[in-house]
Each structure stands twice: as C-alpha cells, then as structure tokens.
C-alpha positions as CSV (number, residue, x, y, z in Angstrom):
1,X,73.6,5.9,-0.1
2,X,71.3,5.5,-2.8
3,X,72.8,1.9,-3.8
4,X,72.1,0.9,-0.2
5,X,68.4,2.4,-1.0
6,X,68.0,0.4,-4.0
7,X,69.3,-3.2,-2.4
8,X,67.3,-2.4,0.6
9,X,64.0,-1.9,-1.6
10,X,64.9,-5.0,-3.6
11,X,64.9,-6.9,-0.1
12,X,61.7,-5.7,1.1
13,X,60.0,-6.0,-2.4
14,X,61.4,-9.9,-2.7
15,X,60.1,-10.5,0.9
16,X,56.8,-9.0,0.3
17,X,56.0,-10.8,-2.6
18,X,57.2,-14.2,-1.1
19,X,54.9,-13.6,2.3
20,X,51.9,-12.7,-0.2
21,X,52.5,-15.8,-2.2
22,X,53.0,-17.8,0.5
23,X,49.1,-16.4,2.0
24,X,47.3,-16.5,-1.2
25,X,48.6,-19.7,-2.4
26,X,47.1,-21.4,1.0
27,X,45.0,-18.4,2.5
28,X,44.5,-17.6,6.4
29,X,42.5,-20.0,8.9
30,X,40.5,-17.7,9.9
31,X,39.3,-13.9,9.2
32,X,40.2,-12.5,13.2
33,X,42.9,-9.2,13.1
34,X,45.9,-12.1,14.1
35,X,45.9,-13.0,10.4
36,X,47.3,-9.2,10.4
37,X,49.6,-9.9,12.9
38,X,51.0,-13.1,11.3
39,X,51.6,-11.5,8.0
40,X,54.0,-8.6,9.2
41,X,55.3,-10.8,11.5
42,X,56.5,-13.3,8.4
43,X,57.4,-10.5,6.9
44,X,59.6,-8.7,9.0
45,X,61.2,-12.5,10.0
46,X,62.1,-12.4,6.1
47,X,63.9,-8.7,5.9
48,X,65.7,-9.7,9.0
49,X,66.9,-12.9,8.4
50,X,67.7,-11.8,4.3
51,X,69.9,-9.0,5.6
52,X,71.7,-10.6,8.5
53,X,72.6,-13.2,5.7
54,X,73.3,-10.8,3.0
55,X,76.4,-9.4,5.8
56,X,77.3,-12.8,6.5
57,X,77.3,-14.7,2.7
58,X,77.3,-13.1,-1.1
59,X,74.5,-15.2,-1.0
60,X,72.2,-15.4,0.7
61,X,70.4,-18.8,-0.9
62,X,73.4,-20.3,0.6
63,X,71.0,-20.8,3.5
64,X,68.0,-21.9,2.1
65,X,66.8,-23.5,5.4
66,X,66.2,-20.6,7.0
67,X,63.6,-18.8,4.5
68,X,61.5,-22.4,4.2
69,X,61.3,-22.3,8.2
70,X,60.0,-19.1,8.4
71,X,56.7,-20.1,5.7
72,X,56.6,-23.0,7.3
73,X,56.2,-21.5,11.4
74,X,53.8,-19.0,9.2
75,X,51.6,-21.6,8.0
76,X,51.6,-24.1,11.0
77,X,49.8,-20.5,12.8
78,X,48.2,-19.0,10.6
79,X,47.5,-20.8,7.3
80,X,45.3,-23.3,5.8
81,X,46.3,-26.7,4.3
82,X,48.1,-29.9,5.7
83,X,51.7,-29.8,7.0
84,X,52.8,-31.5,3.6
85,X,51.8,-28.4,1.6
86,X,53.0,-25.8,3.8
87,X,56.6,-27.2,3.5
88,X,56.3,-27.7,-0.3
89,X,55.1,-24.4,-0.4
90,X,58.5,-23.4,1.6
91,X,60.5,-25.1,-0.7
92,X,59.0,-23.9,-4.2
93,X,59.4,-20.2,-2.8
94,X,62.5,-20.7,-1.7
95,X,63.9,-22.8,-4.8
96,X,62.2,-19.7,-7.2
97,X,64.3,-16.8,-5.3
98,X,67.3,-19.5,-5.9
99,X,66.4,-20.1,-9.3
100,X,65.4,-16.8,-10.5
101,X,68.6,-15.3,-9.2
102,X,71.1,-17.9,-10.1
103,X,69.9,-18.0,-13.9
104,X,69.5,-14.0,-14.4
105,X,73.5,-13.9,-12.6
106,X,74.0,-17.0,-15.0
107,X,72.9,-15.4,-18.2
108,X,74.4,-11.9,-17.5
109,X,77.8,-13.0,-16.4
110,X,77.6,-15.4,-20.0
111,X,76.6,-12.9,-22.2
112,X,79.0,-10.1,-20.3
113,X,82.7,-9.4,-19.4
114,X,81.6,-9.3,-15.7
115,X,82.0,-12.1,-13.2
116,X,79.3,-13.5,-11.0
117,X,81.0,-12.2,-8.0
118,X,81.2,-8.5,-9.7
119,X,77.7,-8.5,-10.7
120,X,76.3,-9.4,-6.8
121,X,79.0,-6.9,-5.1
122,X,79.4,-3.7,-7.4
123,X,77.3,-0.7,-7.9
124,X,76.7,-0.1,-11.4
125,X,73.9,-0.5,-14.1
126,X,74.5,-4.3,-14.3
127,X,74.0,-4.7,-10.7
128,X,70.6,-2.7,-11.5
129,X,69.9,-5.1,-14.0
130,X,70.3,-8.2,-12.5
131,X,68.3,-6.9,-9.3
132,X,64.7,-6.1,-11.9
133,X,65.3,-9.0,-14.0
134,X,65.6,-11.0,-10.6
135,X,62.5,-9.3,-9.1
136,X,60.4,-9.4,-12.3
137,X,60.5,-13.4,-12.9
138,X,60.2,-14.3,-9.3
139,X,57.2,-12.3,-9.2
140,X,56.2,-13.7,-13.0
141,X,56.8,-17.0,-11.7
142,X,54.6,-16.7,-8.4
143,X,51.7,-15.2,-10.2
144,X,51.7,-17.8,-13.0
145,X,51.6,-20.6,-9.6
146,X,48.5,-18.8,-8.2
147,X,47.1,-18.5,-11.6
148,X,47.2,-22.0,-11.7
149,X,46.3,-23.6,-8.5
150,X,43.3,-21.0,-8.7
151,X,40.4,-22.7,-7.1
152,X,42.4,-26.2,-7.3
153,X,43.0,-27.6,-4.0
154,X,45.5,-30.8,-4.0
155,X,44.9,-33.6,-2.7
156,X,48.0,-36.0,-2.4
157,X,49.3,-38.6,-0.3
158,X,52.1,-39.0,1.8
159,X,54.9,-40.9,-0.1
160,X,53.5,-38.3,-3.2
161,X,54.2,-35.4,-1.0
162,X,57.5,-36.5,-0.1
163,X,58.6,-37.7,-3.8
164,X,57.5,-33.8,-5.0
165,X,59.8,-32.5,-2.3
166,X,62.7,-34.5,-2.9
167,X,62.6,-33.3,-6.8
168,X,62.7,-29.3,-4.9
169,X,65.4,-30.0,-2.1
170,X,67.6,-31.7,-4.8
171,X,67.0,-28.9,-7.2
172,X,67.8,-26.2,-4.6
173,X,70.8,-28.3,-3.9
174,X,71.9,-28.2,-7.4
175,X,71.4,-24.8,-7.5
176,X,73.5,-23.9,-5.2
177,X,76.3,-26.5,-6.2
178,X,76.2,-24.5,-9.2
179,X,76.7,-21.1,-8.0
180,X,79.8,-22.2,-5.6
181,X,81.4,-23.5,-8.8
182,X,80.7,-20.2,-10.6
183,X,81.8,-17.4,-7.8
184,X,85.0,-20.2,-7.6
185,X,85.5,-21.5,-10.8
186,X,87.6,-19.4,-13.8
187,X,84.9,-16.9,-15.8
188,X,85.3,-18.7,-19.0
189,X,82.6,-18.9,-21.8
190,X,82.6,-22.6,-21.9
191,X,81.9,-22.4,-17.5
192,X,79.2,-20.1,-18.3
193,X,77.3,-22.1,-21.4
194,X,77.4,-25.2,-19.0
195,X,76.0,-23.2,-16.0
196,X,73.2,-21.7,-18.4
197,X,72.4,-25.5,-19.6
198,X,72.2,-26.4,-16.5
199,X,69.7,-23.5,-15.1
200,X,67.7,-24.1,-17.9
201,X,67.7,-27.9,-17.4
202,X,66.3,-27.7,-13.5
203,X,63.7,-24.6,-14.4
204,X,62.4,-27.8,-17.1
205,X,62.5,-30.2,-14.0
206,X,60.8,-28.1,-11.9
207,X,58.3,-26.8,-14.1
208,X,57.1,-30.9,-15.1
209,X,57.7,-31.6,-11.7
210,X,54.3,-29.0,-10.9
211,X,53.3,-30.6,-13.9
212,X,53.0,-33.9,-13.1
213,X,52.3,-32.7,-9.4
214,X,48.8,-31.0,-11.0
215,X,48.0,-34.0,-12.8
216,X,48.1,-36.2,-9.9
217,X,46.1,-34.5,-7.8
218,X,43.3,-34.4,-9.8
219,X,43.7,-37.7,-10.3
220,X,43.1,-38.1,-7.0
221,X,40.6,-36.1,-6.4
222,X,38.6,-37.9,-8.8
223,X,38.5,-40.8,-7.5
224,X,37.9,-39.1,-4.2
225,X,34.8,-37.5,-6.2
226,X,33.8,-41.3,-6.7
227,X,34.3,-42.7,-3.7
228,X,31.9,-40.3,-2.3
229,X,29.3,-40.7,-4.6
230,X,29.5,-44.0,-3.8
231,X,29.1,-43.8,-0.2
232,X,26.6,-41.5,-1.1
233,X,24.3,-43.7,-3.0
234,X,24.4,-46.8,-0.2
235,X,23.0,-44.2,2.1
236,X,20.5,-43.3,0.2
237,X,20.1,-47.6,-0.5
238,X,20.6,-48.0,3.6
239,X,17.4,-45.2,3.5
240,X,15.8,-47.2,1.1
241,X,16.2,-50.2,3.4
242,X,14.9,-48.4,6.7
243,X,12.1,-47.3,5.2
244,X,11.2,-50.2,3.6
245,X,11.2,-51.8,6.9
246,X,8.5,-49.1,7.8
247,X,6.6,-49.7,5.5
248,X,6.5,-53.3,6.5
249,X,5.9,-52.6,10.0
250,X,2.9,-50.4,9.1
251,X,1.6,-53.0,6.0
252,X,1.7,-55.4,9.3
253,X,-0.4,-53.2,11.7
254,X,-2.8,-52.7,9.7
255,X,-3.3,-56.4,8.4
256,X,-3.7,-57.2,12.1
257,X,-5.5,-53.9,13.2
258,X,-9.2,-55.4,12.4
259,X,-8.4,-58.1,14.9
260,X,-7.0,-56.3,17.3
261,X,-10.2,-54.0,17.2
262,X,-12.5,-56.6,17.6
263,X,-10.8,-58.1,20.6
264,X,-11.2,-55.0,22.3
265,X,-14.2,-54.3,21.3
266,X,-15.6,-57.8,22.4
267,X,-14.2,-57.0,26.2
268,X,-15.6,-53.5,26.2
269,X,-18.9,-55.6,25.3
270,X,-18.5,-57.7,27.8
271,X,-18.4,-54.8,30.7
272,X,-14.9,-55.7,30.8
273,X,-13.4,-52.1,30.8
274,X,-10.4,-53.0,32.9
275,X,-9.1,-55.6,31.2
276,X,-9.8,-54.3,27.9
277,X,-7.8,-51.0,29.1
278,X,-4.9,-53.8,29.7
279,X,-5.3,-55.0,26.6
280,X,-4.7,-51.8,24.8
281,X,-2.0,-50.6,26.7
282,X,-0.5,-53.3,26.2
283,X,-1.1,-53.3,22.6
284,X,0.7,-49.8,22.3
285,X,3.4,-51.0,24.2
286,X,4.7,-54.4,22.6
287,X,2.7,-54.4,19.2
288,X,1.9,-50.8,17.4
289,X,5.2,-49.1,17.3
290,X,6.0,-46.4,14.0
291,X,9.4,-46.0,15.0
292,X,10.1,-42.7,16.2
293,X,9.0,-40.0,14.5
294,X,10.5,-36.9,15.4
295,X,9.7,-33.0,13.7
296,X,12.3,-30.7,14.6
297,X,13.7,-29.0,12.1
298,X,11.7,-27.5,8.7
299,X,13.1,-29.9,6.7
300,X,11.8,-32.8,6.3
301,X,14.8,-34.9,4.9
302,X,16.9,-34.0,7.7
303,X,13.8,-35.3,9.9
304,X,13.3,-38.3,8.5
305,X,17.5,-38.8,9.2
306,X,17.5,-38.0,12.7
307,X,14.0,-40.2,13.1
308,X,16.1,-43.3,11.2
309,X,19.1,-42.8,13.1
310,X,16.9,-42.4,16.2
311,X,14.9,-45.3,15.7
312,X,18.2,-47.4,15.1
313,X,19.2,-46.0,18.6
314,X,16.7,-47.6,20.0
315,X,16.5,-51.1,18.3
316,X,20.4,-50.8,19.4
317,X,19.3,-50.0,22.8
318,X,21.3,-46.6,23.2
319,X,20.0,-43.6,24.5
320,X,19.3,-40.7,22.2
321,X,19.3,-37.1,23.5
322,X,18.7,-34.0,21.0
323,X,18.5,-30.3,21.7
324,X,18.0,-28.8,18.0
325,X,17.8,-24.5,18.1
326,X,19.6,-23.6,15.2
327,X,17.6,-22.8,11.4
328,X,19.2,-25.5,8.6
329,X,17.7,-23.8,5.5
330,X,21.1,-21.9,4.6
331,X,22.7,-25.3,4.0
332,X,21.3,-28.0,1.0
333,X,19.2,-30.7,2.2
334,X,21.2,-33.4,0.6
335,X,24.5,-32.1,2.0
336,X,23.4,-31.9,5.8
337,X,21.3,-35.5,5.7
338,X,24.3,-37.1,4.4
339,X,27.0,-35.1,7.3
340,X,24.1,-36.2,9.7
341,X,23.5,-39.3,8.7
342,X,27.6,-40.5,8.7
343,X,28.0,-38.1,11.8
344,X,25.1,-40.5,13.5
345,X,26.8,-44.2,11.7
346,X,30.2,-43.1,13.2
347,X,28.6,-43.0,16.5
348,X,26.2,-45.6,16.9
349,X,29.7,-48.0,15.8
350,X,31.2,-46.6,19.0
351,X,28.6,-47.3,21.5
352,X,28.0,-50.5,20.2
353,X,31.4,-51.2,21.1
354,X,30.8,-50.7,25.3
355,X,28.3,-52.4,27.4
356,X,27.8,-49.4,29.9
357,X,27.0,-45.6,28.7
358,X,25.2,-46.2,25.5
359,X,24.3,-42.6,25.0
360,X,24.8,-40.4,22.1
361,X,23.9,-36.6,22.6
362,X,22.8,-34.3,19.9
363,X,23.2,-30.5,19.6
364,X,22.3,-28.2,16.9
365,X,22.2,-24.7,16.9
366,X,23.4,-21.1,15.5
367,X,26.7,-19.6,16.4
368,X,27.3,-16.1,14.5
369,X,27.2,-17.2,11.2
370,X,27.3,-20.5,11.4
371,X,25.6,-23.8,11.9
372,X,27.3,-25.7,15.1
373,X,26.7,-29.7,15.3
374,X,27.9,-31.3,18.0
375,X,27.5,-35.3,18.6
376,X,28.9,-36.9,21.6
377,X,29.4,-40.4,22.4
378,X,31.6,-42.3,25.6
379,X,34.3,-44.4,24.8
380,X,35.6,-47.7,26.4
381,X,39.0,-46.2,25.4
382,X,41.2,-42.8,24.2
383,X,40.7,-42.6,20.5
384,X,42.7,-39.7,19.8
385,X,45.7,-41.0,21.8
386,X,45.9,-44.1,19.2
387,X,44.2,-42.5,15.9
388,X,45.0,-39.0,16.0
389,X,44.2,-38.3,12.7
390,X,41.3,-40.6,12.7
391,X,42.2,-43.0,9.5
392,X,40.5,-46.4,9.5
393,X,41.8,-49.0,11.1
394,X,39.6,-51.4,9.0
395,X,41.0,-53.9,6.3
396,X,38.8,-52.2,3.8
397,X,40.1,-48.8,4.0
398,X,38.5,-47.0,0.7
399,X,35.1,-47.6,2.0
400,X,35.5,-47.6,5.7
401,X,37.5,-44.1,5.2
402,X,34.9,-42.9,3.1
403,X,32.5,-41.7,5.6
404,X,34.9,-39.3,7.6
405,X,36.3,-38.1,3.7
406,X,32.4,-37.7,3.2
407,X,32.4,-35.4,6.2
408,X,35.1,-33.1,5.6
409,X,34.2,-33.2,2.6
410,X,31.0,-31.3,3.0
411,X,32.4,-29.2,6.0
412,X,35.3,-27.6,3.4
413,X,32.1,-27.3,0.7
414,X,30.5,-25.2,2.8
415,X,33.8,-23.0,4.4
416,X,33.2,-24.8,7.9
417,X,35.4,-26.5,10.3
418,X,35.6,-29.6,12.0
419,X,37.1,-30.9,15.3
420,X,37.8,-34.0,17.5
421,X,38.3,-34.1,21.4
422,X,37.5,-36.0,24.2
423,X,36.6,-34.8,27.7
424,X,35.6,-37.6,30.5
425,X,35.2,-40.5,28.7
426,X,32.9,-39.1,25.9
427,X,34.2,-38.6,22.5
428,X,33.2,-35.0,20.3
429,X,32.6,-34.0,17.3
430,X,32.2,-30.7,16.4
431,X,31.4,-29.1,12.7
432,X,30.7,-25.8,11.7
C-alpha cells in the first residue's frame, strides 16, 4: 500500500512540475478562468496517460509521443508562442523525464549489484532512491531552463526550428535505444560504463544544443532590433519629406498671396462683388490648400501622422473615414505614430491596387483596458486565403517584411494583440 502511495505521488509530482514548466516557460494567452481549466485539464491528461503506460510498459518513455502531444494540444489552446516552440517545448520536457530517469537508473545500476529492471519494479530503498534523485534533477533541470529563458523570447526561423528538434527527437531516440539494451542486455560493469558514457555524452549534446539554440536567437533578434530601427528612421525621413513638401506649399502661398490680394481687391474696387466672390472661391478651391489638418487626439505627433497619411489619401484619391474616442496618453508617442503610420502605408498599398472602393476606415477607441485600432480597407482579392501568415511577397523581403515585424513588434511591447480577417470584400486589422 504505501509503495503504491509513494509511486503514485512521484506520478503526480513529475506531472505537475512538467504542466508548470510547460506554462511558465510560454505563459497563458490570456488572463480569463479557462487558463484554469486548461492547466488541470493538461494535468490530469499527464497522470492518466503516465499510469495507463506505467500498466502497459516498465517504461513508460517508451512512448514518448504521447506526453509531447499532450503540451503540445495544451499550448495550441491555451499558450503563447508559435507552433515551432510549443513542440520544442514538448520535446525538451519530454527528452528531460527520459533523460533524467535513464541516467539516475544508469548510474545506480553501475555503481550497484541491482539490475535496471530490479531497480524500476521492486520495493525497497533503491527504488526510493532512484524515484528522488529522478524527481530532483528533472525539476533542477526545468528551473535552470526558466532561469534562463527569463525575459528572453526566441526568435528563430523555420529550418532553425526544425534543426533544434531533430538534435531532441534523435536524442530521445538514443535514449531509449539505450535503455532497451540495458533492461535486455547482461548487467555487466563494462554494459554499464558504456551506458553511463553514453548518458553523459547526450545530456553534453543537449545542453550545447540550448546552447547554441540561445545564441542564435539573439542573434537574430539583433538584427531584427536593426531592421526596425531602420525602418524606423525612413519614417521619420518619409516625415521629413511630407513636411517638407508643406513647407513648400505654404513658402508658395505666400510668395503668391500679395497678388492674389490685389486681384481681389482690384474687382471689389471695381463694384465687381460677384465676380470677385468667384474669384475667391475659386482660389480656396484649386490654389490655397494646407493639406488636411486634422486635431483629434492630444497628441500632437500622432496628429500630424493621421493629417500626413490623410493628406496622402487624398492626393491618392481614396476616401478617409476616422472615428477617434479612445485616450492615447497610456501608450509612448513614438511607439503609436510609427504602428499608425505603417498600419496606414500597409493600407494605402492595398487600395491603390483596385480602381473601385478606395476607402480606408479608421477606428480608435477604449476597450477595458486597452487601446482598440482598427483599419479597414477592400480588397480586389482574399488575402488571407493566399498569405495567411502575411509574409511579403516582395523580392526585397528584409525591408518589405519590416513594416508588419515593426507592428507586432510594438503590439508584443506593449502586451497587446493583433489580428487579420476579412468580412465582404474589406480587409481588417485589429491591434490592441
């Protein structure tokens, strides 16, 4: 009875500490009671499946599909990060229960009389052992992982992803190649020195394998830094340009004002009220335009963005509609011109792809805590059903896929979210 106490604890201790990892390392999507629901759920779907194998194998990492699937349904529901991550997640989980319990049963059966298969079916005080030795460097091992990848998001790409995991799939593999030959093989001390070598040797892979998996990702992310302050500095030399060409309009008025006084004022001279009425109106129409110049917010930066992008509207000929309710101070000036001013680029590109429906639609306002912006545009065609992940279909990809990293970018900065859909014809963005 009290054996079956002490395995049963080891189960549900092993399957808590995996389903915590697994949530801290990527934390929840959202901060609703479900997140509750999703981590008993992954829980319990770990006990269950651990003790249904335990019945069925000595082993239980014999089946190592089945514990990665579990994190991985998890994280697809409830968890943040990319697909990529959630299964390499799985699999370093996974591949520390393997490894942590193959090398204690290893080291103990080598430096022992006992057998591997004694040590996993007995009762006794090596039994004992091998379960709080187990226990204690898986949960070593996951707290040195979090203690690492502590405010360090990765950012990898594809084929990287997919080299990392073949490194932990061949490792599990070996793993368990290694404990079949063991449980099957004669107990002798030169069986056992290889198997320890052999532990040792793919803990050393694994560990350089994070290693050089850190390393690249901040690589990365440095040259992602880069490429944003890049993009960011042609906005602000596109800004530049715009209101340079203000300033030029306005230098332009005024050199021709005087004349355009006196013309005036030479009709109204005349008695010629009527025509002289014409003549301004006319004026205002065709020859004194400032652009538009739009007050909506309290800032004044993220005016003079929606009055550039607004005015660019125009010379483009699409319509611009705006409804702006919500209060902007709780996010950095800098931050929201540049979201709005990409958010705006990304759109004017569309329409000035269709002849019909020019129209871009503007929305800005409060939701709980939260600032809401949503943009609109129609499309001549489905976007999503082609791009659904949005990448650049230009030649130049690192600075045409700057803009929409720019975006994200500054959503994640600020603990928002972001999402694409189309409805109608009209393609929308929404960020908060």
């Amino acid at each position: 009875m009290i054996w079956t106490v002490i395995e049963y604890s080891a189960t549900l201790i092993q399957c808590f500490v995996s389903t915590e990892f697994v949530t801290r390392y990527l934390g929840f999507k959202n901060d609703s009671y479900k997140k509750y629901i999703g981590f008993i759920t992954a829980f319990i779907a770990q006990v269950t499946a651990t003790l249904i194998m335990n019945k069925i194998t000595i082993f239980e990492g014999v089946a190592g599909l089945i514990y990665p699937g579990i994190v991985v349904i998890y994280g697809i529901f409830f968890l943040n990060g990319s697909i990529f991550e959630k299964i390499i997640i799985a699999c370093i989980d996974n591949g520390l229960k393997m490894i942590t319990g193959i090398s204690v049963l290893t080291l103990i059966s080598y430096i022992s009389p006992y057998e591997v298969t004694n040590l996993i079916t007995q009762q006794g005080i090596e039994r004992f052992i091998v379960l709080a030795m187990a226990q204690s460097s898986y949960f070593f091992l996951t707290r040195m992982i979090l203690r690492l990848q502590r405010n360090n998001k990765f950012a990898l790409s594809i084929m990287e992803w997919i080299a990392i995991l073949s490194v932990f799939i061949t490792s599990f593999a070996a793993g368990v190649l290694v404990f079949e030959i063991l449980i099957t093989s004669p107990n002798t001390r030169q069986n056992g020195f290889f198997a320890v070598l052999i532990m040792i040797s793919l803990i050393l892979i694994n560990v350089l394998c994070y290693y050089i998996f850190v390393n690249i990702s901040a690589k990365n992310k440095e040259r992602l830094q880069y490429s944003l302050m890049e993009l960011r500095l042609k906005e602000q030399e596109k800004n530049l340009v715009e209101m340079k060409q203000s300033y030029e309009e306005i230098r332009k008025i005024r050199h021709d004002m005087k004349n355009y006084v006196e013309c005036a004022a030479t009709l109204l001279h005349n008695g010629k009220d009527t025509e002289a009425k014409t003549y301004l109106s006319t004026l205002l129409e065709n020859k004194i335009t400032f652009g538009t110049q739009l007050v909506l917010t309290i800032s004044d930066a993220i005016n003079a963005v929606i009055s550039s992008k607004a005015s660019l509207c125009q010379r483009h000929n699409i319509i611009f509609h705006y409804e702006i309710t919500g209060s902007v101070e709780k996010i950095p000036e800098l931050d929201l011109s540049i979201l709005l001013a990409n958010l705006f680029d990304n759109a004017i590109e569309a329409s000035n792809r269709i002849k019909n429906n020019r129209e871009i639609n503007l929305k800005i306002y409060n939701e709980r805590n939260y600032l809401v912006i949503l943009i609109n545009n129609y499309i001549a065609e489905s976007v999503l059903d082609k791009n659904p992940h949005l990448r650049t279909t230009k030649k130049d990809k690192l600075q045409h896929g700057v803009g929409s990293l720019s975006i994200k970018d500054i959503v994640n900065k600020h603990n928002g979210m972001i999402s694409f859909y189309e409805k109608n014809g009209i393609f929308m963005l929404t960020s908060g």
